[in-house]
Every structure is written in structure tokens, then in C-alpha cells.
KEZAMI-141615 format. One record per residue (C-alpha): residue in one letter; x, y, z. Coordinates in steps of 0.001 Angstrom, whole numbers, plus 500000, padded with zeros to 6 digits. Example, Ala and Ser with C-alpha at 12.3 -4.5 7.8 and 13.67 -1.06 7.14 Angstrom:
# residues 2
A512300495500507800;S513670498940507140;
***
This chain:
# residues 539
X267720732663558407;X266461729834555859;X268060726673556708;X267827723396555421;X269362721612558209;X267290718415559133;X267119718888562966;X267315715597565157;X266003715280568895;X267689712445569955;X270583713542572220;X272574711743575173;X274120713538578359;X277831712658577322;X277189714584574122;X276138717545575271;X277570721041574582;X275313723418576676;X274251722188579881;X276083720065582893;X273686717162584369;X275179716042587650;X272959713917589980;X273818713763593872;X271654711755595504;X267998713382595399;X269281716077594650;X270504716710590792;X272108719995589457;X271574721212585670;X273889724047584822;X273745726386581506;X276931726489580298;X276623727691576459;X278967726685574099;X278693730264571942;X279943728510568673;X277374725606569315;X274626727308567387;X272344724448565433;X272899726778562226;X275038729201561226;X274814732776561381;X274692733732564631;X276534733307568156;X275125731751571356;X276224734948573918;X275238735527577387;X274119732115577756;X271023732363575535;X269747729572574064;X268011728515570636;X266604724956569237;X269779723314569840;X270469724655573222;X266698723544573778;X266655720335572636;X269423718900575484;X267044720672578236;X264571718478577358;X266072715566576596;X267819715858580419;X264451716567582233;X263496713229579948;X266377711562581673;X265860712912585356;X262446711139584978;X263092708021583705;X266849707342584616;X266730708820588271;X263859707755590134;X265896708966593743;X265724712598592268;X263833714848594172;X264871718147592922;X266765719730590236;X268769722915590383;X268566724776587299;X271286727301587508;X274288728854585530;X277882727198585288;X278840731082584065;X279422734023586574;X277104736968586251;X274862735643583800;X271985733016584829;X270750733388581249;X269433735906578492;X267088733635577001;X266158733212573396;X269148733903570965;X268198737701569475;X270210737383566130;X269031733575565745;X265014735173566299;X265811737877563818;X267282735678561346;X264745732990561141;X261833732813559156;X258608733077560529;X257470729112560984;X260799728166562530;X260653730793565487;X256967729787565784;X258155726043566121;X260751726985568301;X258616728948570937;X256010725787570974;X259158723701571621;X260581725733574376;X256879725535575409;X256203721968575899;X259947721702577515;X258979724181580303;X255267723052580336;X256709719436581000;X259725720856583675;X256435722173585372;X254642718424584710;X257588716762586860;X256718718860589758;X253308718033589894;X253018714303589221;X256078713000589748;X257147714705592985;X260244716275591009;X260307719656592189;X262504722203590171;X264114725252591698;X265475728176590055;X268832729163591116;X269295732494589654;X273255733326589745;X273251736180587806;X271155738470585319;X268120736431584349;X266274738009581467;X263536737294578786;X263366733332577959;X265769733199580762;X263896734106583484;X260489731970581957;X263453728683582321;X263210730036586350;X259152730847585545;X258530727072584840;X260192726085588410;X258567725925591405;X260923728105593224;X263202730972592389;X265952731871594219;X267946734950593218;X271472736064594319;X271611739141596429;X274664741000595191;X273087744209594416;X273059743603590594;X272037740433589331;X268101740913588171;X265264739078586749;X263385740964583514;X261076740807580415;X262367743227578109;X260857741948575338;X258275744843574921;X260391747581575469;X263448746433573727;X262080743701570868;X259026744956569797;X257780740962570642;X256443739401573683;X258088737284576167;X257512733910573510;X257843730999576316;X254451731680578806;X256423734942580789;X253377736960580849;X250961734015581422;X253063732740584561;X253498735854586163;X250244736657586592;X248877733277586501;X251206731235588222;X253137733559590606;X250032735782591142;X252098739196590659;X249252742112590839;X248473742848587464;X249464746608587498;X253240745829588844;X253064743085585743;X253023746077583621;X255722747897585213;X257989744916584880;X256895743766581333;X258075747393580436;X261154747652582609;X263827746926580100;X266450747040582966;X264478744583585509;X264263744307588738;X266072743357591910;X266705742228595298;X263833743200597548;X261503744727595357;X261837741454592958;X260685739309596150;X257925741893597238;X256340741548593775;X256448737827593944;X258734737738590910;X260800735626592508;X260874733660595880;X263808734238597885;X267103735988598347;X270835734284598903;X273505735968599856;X276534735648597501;X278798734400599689;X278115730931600147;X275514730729597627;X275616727487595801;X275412725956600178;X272542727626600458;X270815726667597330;X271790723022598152;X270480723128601517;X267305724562600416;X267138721732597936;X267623719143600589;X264872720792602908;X262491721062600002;X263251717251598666;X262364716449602169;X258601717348601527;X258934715283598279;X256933711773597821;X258963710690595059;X259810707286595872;X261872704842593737;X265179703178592181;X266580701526589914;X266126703686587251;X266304702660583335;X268458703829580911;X266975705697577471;X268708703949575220;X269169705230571563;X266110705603569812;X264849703203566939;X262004703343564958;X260582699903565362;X256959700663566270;X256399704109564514;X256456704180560606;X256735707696559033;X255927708254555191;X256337711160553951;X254608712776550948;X254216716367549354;X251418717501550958;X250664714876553828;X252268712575556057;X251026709286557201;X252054707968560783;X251389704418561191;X251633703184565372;X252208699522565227;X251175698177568579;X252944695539570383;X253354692059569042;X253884689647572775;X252072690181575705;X253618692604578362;X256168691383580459;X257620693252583911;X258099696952583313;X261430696915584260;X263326694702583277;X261658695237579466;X263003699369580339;X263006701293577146;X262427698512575270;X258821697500576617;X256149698441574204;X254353701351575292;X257169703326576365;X259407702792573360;X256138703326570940;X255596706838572944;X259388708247572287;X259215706787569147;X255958708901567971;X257325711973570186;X259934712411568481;X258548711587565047;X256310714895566061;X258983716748566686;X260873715700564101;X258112716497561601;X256938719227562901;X260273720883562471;X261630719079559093;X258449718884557318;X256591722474557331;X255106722511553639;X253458718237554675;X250052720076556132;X247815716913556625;X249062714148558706;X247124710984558661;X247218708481561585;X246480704996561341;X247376701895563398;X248441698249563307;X247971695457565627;X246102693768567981;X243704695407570372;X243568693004572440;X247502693500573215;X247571697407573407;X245305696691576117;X247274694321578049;X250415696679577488;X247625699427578894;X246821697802581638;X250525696781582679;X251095700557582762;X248395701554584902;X248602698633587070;X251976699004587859;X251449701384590870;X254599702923591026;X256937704932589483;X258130704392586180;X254117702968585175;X253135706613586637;X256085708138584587;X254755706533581076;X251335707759581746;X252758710556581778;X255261710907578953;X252044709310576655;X249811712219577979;X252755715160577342;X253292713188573703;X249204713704572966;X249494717214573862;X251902718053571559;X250027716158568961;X247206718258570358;X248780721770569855;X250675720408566106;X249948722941563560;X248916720250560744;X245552718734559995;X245041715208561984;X242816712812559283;X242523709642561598;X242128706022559424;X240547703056560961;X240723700348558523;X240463696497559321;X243919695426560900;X244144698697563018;X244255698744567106;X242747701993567667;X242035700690571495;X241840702960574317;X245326704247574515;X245607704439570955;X241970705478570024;X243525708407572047;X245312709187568445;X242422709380566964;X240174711302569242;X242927714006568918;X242241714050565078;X239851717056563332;X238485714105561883;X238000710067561965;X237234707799559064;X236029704325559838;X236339701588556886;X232460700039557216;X233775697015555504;X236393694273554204;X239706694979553842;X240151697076550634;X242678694950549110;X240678691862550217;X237068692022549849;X236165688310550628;X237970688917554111;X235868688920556965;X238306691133559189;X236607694417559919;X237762697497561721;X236393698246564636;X237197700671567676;X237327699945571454;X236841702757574772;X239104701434577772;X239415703623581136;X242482705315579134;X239791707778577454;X238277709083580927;X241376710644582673;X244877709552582443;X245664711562579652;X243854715113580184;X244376717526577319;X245983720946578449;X242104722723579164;X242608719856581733;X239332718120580042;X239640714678578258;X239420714165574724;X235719712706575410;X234477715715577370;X236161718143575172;X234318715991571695;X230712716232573664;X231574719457575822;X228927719883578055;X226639716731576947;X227212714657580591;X224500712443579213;X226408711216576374;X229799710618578156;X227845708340580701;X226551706245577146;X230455706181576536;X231213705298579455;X229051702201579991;X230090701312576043;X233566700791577082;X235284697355577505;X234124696312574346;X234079696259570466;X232666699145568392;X231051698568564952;X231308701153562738;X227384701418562995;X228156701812566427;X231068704207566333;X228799706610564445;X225806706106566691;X228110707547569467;X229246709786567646;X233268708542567933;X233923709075564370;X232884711628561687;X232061708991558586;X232077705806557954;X232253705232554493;X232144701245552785;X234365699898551017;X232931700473547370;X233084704340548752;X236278704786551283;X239084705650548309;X236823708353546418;X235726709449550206;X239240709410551506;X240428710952548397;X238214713904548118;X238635714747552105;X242602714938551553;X242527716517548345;X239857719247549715;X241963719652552873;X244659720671550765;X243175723221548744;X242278725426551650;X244566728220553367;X246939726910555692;X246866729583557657;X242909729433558125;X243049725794559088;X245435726442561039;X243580728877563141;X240634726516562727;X241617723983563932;X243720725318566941;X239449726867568114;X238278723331567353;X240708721545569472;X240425723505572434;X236708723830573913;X235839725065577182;X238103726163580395;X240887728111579891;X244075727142581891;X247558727905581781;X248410725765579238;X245505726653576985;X246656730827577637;X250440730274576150;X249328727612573381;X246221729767572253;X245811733542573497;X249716734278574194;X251150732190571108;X248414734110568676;X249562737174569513;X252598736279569082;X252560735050566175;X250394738426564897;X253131740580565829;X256318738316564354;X254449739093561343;X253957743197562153;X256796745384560589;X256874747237563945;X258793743676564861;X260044742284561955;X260306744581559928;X263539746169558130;X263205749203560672;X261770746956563277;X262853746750566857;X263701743038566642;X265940743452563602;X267401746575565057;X268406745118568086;X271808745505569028;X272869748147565506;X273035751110567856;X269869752052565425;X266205752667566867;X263484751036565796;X260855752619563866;X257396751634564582;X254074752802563058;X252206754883565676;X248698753468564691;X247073750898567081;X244807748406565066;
***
């Protein structure tokens, strides 16, 4: 499938065409109900209630809302509107279809939507619960892998699966092999028998092997699920109300300028002083600025595949994206604990973005705590050590500030800051950092502590700049790419770290591998009644 459809990510609830969003009290029900012509492109149609970018796209842009718009929400329901099918996960023809980089982009998508389902449970007291209907296989049953519960209908037919292996040639694309062993703790042995079980597995024996949590009866199914939601929103500390609406998204603090081979992202920061949280909603600074540069990620990531390099740079005050910092952290309560948040998920997709991150600091910028953030996630960081280059009497100068914003809020997903993961094992020099925070950093001093890779003058910065972009783009793509995915990612492996790194490479190997995608392969043979020819030698 080549397409040349521009793919948006801003979607609202009353526009939807594949999923139900009804909220009853704490308690708020998300049902699959796919519209099979709704495909985003052509070719292919949406059966069984599988899903692809499209289908994708409103599931995250509801768990967005339950967030931010429903603070009384306690638990979500993810479940089928469909009888006899819960879901059959990634669309086969649409996976077959596409070229390689789009299902790549897809699976990190699908990703970051389950890794952030997961997020909602675990800092925002937003507990998700799988309510399994009816046959649950491959990307369906990771959707139930990324909630906290799984309950599965006893009616002697309805199973979970993976059949990816045995029937695709591929590997469960959205974390299924990571969370069942990692998450769920299924023995590894019985992991293999279900990750080569094209058919599944059911009632009793899917709850002995931990695959899923509990059985309900048929009869009277949807009561039981609800009263198990109500019992398990009981054990829930979310408190909160008066929720605020996501309004339609404008590009008032995020500039995007697009180029051949690069991208520049400009983050302007805010231009009053922070006012209540609240009653500023979607509109205050820091949360409009993060869904502004999410979805300028997304959007890029997706629109813009051949744009390899994307430089960051800044705009503003310091001194404000401070103020708006603190506002956010001092808040105490639930919608300044859900824009922590929503900044740290935004800097991990930034984090796990398959493009080369060139961070500017030139005199103007506000790369202060929150915001240095951008530029800590960057391979690298040039520093202007010098006047303005368009006004070299000026004597503005860019500096760079550490607030508490770079020691914990915002962990990357090895669960280390961007500090600890830059100096990985040096505790000496993150106390230095930490007592050189609170203040302004020179560009002598930036280098000193090591916070940026050069810092060129200003008779130098254009040929320095120039050479570091133009040598960037010389080099392999797929070699940075890999490059810069080790760099990134020092130290501890978690979850995250497993499906983003280990699980996506391999992946990615065998989309590539004719056994797969091949003419003969078993993911384009799927479904012709033809069997797949594979090459019989293991490399």
C-alpha cells in the first residue's frame, strides 16, 4: 500500500466511527464497534473488528479525553459493541499492503497508545479492565494486555490468542510477547505454547496460565463486568471534577518548518505569567504547548518519512516557562498531575522518534528546565557562545537553566531521567548538576558540565551548524537509526525499553524477511487459501 494521504490526529468523540465513549459516573465504557468501510486508505476492509491507524488514532485520542475531561472516572471498560468478536487486532490486508515504514510507524503508535492506557492506571488512579466478549486475538488481545484486568466470557468458545507466529510469519507487533511474560508473569514454556497456538486458548486453562484474570458467565455478563468495575473503582484514589474540555487544536505555540531533508520545531514558551489551571483549561500554556508538539510528532513522524534530522529550538522567556513549571507542579491535584504526565508521555515519544534530534540554543531561546528537557532528548546540543547572529552588537546571549523538572517528573521509559541516562553511572556528576540548578548556564558553563556537545561562537556557529546537518545527512538512515535508538537508551531494561528496542527490532528484521513479506510469504498469503513458503535456513 503506498499512500499519500496526509494523516491528522486531531479527532473529537462526536466524530468518531469506531469506538462508543460513554461515561457513567466513575465508571466509563469504550466499546469497538468498527465501521468496516472506515479504513484511513483504501484497499482494504476493517473485518472482525480489527483495527489500523485510523481505528487507532480515536483510542487514543478517547483515553486523552478520559484523562483530562473526566476527572470522576475511575475505570474504563474496554469491550466490544459486536457479538462474538472482542477484536482481531491489526488489519491483515492493511499490514500486507503497506510499505515497510508505515507498519513500523503504526506499531510504535499502537505502542505509545497502549503504553499510555497502562500510564493512566498507574499515576492517575484510572484503572482499565478488559472485557473480553468474544474471540480476542493478536493486537486484540495486547488492547486487553495493556489493561490491568482481563475478564473473558465463559461460553465455551470465545478465546484469547497470538497467532501471529504460526499464521503471519510476524510477531505479535504491539508488546504481546513482552506483557505476557513480563507483565502477567505467564511461565515462559506455556508462553511458547500459546505464542504458537494459532487457535488460542480458553476458559479455564486461559485463567490457569494467567492469560487472563477471570471468567463471566454469559448470561448476565455486561452486570457482572459493571459490578466488578464498581468494586475495583472502589480501591481507586482518583479524586477530582470539573473536568476541561480539549478543545480543537491550534498551533499557536509550536512552529513546524519543513524542509527536504530536516525539520525544524520551534516551542515558543508562554508570553503572561500563569494564571489558575483551570479556568485557563486547554488554553493555559504548558498544556496547550504539550498537545501542540505531540501531535506535531505524530504528525511528522507519519507525513514526513524522507525529513531525517529534526532540529529543536525554542523561544521565550525562561523566566516564564518556569513560572508556568512551577504552576504545574504546584498545583497538587489532578489535572497539574495529569500535565506532568501528558509532557512526560510527549518526551517519550520524542524519545523513541526514528529521526536525528540536533538541539539549537541560540540567544532568545528558553531552553529552561521543562524545555531543556527537549534538548537533553537530542543526539546532540549546540550552544551559540555569542551575540545574536543577525545582531552582533547585541548583548543577549543564550544561555541554559536546570530546574527540579530534569531530576524526576519526566522519567524516560528505562525509568532513568534524561540526566542519569547522559552521565549513566557518574552519581558524582549528577550531584554537580544538581547543586547547579536554579540558575543561569553560560555556555562555558554548559560545556564544563557537560550539558551540551559544542559550543561554537558566532564567527563559527553557521559553518559548524552547517557541516553537522549536512554530515548527518550523508550517512545511512538506517544506521543512524539503529544508532541512535543504542544511544538513547542506556542502562535498565524495562518494559517499555523491551517493546521499543528488543521486540520492535525484531520486528522490524523480519517485516523485511521474505519468509514474511515476501511474494510467497505467510503475511501476504494470508487468507488466499495458499501456504506460505518459507526458507528453512535459520540465520
Amino acid at each position: 500500500m503506498t499512500t499519500t494521504t496526509t494523516v491528522t490526529f486531531d479527532r473529537r468523540p462526536d466524530e468518531y466511527r469506531h469506538w462508543r465513549l460513554h461515561v457513567d459516573g466513575e465508571v466509563a465504557w469504550l466499546e469497538l464497534d468498527v465501521d468496516e468501510q472506515g479504513g484511513l486508505v483504501p484497499g482494504y476492509e476493517l473485518k472482525l473488528n480489527s483495527y489500523d491507524l485510523g481505528v487507532d488514532i480515536e483510542l487514543y485520542d478517547a483515553t486523552q479525553r478520559l484523562r483530562f475531561e473526566h476527572p470522576e472516572v475511575r475505570v474504563v471498560v474496554v469491550t466490544s459493541a459486536k457479538d462474538k468478536v472482542f477484536c482481531a487486532g491489526a488489519n491483515i490486508r492493511m499490514l500486507a499492503a503497506s510499505e515497510h515504514h508505515w507498519k513500523v510507524n503504526f506499531c510504535k503508535f499502537t505502542n505509545e497508545t497502549r503504553n499510555g492506557m497502562e500510564d493512566a492506571t498507574a499515576h492517575s488512579g484510572q484503572t482499565y479492565v478488559a472485557a473480553v466478549n468474544g474471540t480476542c486475538a493478536g493486537g486484540g488481545y495486547e488492547i486487553a494486555l495493556a489493561c490491568e484486568k482481563i475478564l473473558l466470557i465463559d461460553d465455551n468458545s470465545s478465546t484469547v490468542a497470538l497467532p501471529e507466529v504460526p499464521l503471519l510469519g510476524v510477531l505479535p507487533g504491539t508488546g504481546g510477547l513482552t506483557r505476557v511474560v513480563d507483565k502477567r508473569r505467564v511461565r515462559k514454556d506455556l508462553a511458547d505454547v500459546f505464542a504458537t497456538r494459532p487457535d488460542g486458548v480458553k476458559g479455564k486453562t486461559a485463567v490457569d496460565w494467567r492469560l487472563v484474570d477471570e471468567l463471566v458467565p454469559r448470561q448476565g455478563f455486561r452486570e457482572a463486568v459493571e459490578k466488578r468495575a464498581r468494586e475495583i473503582a472502589r480501591e481507586s484514589d482518583r479524586t477530582g471534577e470539573g473536568g476541561i474540555e480539549l478543545t480543537p487544536l491550534e498551533h499557536r505555540y509550536v512552529d513546524i518548518e519543513v524542509g527536504k531533508d530536516q525539520v525544524t520545531i520551534t516551542v515558543k514558551g508562554p508570553e503572561n505569567d500563569p494564571g489558575d489551571l483551570h479556568e485557563e483549561g486547554a488554553n493555559g500554556w504548558f498544556l496547550a504547548m504539550t498537545r501542540e508538539l505531540d501531535d506535531a510528532i505524530l504528525r511528522l513522524r507519519t507525513n514526513e518519512v524522507e525529513a531525517g534530522t529534526w532540529i529543536l529550538k525554542t523561544q521565550g522567556d525562561p523566566e516564564k516557562v518556569l513560572a508556568h513549571e512551577q504552576a504545574v507542579f504546584g498545583a497538587k491535584d489532578w489535572l497539574g498531575n495529569e500535565i506532568t504526565h501528558y509532557f512526560k508521555r510527549t518526551l517519550k515519544r520524542l524519545d523513541v522518534t526514528s529521526r536525528t534530534l540536533i538541539a539549537l540554543i541560540e540567544p532568545g531561546s528558553c531552553f529552561a528546565g521543562s524545555l531543556l528537557e527537549l534538548a537533553l532528548a537530542a543526539d546532540r546540543q549546540y550552544l551559540l557562545d555569542g551575540p545574536p547572529i543577525d545582531d552582533e552588537d547585541s548583548e543577549e546571549r543564550a544561555t541554559i537553566r536546570l530546574s527540579e523538572a530534569n531530576f524526576g517528573p519526566f522519567p524516560m521509559g528505562n525509568g532513568l531521567t534524561r540526566l542519569q541516562t547522559r552521565f549513566y553511572g557518574d552519581e558524582d556528576h549528577l550531584a554537580w548538576l544538581a547543586r547547579e540548578k536554579d540558575h543561569e548556564l553560560s555556555a562555558a558553563e554548559a560545556v564544563e558540565l557537560g550539558l551540551v556537545t559544542d559550543a561554537p561562537d558566532d564567527l563559527d556557529w553557521e559553518d559548524e551548524i552547517r557541516i553537522a546537518l549536512e554530515g548527518r545527512a550523508s550517512l545511512s538512515p538506517d544506521a543512524l537509526t539503529g544508532m541512535e535508538a543504542n544511544h538513547r537508551f542506556v542502562g535498565p531494561e524495562t518494559i517499555e525499553t523491551k517493546i521499543f528496542g528488543r521486540l520492535a527490532a525484531w520486528q522490524n528484521w523480519i517485516f523485511t524477511r521474505p519468509n514474511a513479506a515476501g511474494p510467497e510469504g505467510a503475511l501476504r498469503r494470508y487468507g488466499t487459501g495458499q501456504k506460505a513458503v518459507f526458507d528453512r535456513k535459520r540465520v
